[in-house]
TIMIBA-221092 format. One record per residue (C-alpha): residue number from 1; x, y, z. Coordinates in steps of 0.2 Angstrom, whole numbers. Layout:
N
+-----+-------+-------+-------+
: pos :     u :     v :     w :
+-----+-------+-------+-------+
: NUM :     X :     Y :     Z :
...
+-----+-------+-------+-------+
END
This chain:
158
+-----+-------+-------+-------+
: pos :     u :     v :     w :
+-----+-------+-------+-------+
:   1 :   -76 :    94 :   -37 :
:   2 :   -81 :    80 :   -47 :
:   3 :   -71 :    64 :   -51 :
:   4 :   -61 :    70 :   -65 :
:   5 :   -55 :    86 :   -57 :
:   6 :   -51 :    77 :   -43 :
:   7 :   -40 :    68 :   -55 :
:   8 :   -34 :    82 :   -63 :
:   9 :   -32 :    92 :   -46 :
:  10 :   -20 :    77 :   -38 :
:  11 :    -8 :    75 :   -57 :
:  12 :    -7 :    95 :   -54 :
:  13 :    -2 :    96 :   -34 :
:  14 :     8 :    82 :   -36 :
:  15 :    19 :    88 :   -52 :
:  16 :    18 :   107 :   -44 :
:  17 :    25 :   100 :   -26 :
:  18 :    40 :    91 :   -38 :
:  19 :    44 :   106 :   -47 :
:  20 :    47 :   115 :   -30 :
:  21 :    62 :   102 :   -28 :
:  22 :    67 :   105 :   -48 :
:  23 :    60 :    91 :   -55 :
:  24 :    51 :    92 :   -71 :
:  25 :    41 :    75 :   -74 :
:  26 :    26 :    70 :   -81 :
:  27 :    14 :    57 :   -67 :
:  28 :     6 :    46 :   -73 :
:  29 :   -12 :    47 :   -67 :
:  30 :   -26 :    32 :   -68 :
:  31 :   -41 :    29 :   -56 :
:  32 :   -44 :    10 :   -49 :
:  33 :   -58 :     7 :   -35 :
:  34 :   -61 :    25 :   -33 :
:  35 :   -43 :    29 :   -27 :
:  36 :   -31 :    39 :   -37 :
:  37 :   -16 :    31 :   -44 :
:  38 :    -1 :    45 :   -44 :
:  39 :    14 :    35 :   -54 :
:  40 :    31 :    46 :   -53 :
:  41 :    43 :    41 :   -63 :
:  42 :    62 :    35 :   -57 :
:  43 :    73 :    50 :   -57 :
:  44 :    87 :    54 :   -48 :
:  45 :    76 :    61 :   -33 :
:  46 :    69 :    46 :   -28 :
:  47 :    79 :    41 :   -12 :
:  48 :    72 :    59 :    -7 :
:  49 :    56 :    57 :   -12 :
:  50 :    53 :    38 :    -6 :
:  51 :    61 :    40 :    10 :
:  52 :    66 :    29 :    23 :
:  53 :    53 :    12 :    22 :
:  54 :    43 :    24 :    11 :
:  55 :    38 :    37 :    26 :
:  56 :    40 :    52 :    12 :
:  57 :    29 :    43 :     0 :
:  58 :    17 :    40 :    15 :
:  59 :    16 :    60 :    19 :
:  60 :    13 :    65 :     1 :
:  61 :    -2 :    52 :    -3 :
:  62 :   -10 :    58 :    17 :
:  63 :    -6 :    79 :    11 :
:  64 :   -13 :    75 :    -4 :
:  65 :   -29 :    67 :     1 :
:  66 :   -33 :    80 :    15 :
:  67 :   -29 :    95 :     1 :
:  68 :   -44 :    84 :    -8 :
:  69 :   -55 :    82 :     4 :
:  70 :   -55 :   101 :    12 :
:  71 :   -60 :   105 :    -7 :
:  72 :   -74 :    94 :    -6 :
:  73 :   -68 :    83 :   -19 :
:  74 :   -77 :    67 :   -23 :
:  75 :   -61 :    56 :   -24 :
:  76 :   -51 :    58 :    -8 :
:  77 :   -42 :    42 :    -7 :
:  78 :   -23 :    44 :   -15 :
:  79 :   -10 :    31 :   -20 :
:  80 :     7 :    37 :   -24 :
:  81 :    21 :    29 :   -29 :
:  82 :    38 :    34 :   -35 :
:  83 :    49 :    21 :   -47 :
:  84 :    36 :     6 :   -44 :
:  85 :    42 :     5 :   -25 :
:  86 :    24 :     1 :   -19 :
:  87 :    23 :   -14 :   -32 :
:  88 :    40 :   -20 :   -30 :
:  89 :    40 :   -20 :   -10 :
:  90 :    24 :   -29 :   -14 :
:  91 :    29 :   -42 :   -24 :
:  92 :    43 :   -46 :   -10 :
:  93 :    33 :   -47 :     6 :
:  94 :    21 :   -57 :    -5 :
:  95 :    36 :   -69 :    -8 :
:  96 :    39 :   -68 :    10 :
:  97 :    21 :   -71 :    16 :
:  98 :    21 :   -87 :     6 :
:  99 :    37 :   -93 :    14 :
: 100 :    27 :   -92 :    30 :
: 101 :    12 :   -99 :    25 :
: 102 :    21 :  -116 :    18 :
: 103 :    29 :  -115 :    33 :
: 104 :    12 :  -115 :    46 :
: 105 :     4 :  -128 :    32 :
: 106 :    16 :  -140 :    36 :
: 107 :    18 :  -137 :    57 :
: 108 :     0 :  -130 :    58 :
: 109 :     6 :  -117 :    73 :
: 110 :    -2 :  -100 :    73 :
: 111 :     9 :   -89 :    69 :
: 112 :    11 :   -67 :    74 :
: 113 :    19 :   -61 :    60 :
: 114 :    29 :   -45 :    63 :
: 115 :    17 :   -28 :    61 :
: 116 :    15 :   -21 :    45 :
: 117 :     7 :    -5 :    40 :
: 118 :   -11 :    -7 :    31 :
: 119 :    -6 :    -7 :    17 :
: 120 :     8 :   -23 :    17 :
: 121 :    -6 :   -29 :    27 :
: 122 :   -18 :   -32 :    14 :
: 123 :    -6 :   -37 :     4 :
: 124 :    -1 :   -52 :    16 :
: 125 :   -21 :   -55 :    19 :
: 126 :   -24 :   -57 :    -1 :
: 127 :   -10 :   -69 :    -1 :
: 128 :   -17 :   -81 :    16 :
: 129 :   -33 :   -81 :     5 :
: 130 :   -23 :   -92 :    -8 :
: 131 :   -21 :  -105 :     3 :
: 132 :   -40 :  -112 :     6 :
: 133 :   -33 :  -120 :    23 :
: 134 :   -28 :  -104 :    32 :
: 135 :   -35 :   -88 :    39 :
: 136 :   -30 :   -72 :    46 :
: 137 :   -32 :   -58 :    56 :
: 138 :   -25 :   -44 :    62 :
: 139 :   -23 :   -39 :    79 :
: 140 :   -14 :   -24 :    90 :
: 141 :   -15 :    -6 :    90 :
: 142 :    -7 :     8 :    81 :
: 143 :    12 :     3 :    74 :
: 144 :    12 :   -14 :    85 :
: 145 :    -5 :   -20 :    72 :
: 146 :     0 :   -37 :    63 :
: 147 :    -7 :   -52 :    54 :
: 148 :   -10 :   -68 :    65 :
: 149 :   -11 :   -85 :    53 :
: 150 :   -20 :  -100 :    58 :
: 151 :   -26 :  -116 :    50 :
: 152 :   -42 :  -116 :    48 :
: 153 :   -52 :  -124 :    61 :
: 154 :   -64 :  -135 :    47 :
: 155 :   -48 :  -139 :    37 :
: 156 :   -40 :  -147 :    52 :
: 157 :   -54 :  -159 :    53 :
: 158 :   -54 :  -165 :    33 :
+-----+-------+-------+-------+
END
């Protein structure tokens, strides 16, 4: 299955799977880095179909992915997000991240931030790259994984 069916397949699965629970909507499709973007539009389903901390949203993107992937597709990787959740949840923890980092700037203690799942992970990476003077890293295993933040050992010296 070649990129564009792939495409196709996923804005199909998708809008069938939400037509089981009699919803009628159009999802928005688009590809970015080789992942498909599945955009749902707010609706009165979407407590259902976010669930709690986005768990439900989590399911469909890994059923989705692994329908693609046992039909040999060439795009596997799904993002699904329902009433711009994803992007709004980010834009908090972003927020959050650079209270933290002000905040281990100006006392220069390494901090364990609490554990994340990957993908609030990367976010919180992308935003410690902003600041040229810290670094981070992830440590743990499984749901305990999360970010440590340091100074950076050369900007300590300038």
């Amino acid at each position: 299955m070649n990129r564009e069916e792939a495409i196709t397949y996923a804005k199909k699965y998708i809008e069938d799977l939400l037509s089981f629970f009699g919803l009628n909507t159009d999802v928005a499709t688009h590809c970015e880095e080789d992942v498909i973007e599945l955009s749902i539009p707010s609706t009165h389903l979407n407590a259902f179909l976010i669930g709690q901390r986005g768990e439900t949203m989590r399911s469909l993107q890994y059923l989705l992915s692994m329908t693609l992937k046992n039909k040999d597709a060439e795009l596997s990787r799904v993002n699904v997000d329902v009433a711009s959740y994803k992007h709004h949840r980010a834009e908090r923890l972003a927020d959050q991240v650079r209270e933290w980092c002000e905040k281990i700037v100006k006392t220069g203690k390494t901090t364990h931030l609490k554990p994340m799942n990957p993908a609030d992970r990367r976010v919180a990476h992308k935003v410690v790259e902003e600041y040229g003077s810290l670094t981070s890293h992830s440590e743990g295993e499984s749901r305990d994984r999360h970010l440590v933040v340091s100074v950076k050992t050369d900007a300590i010296q300038e």
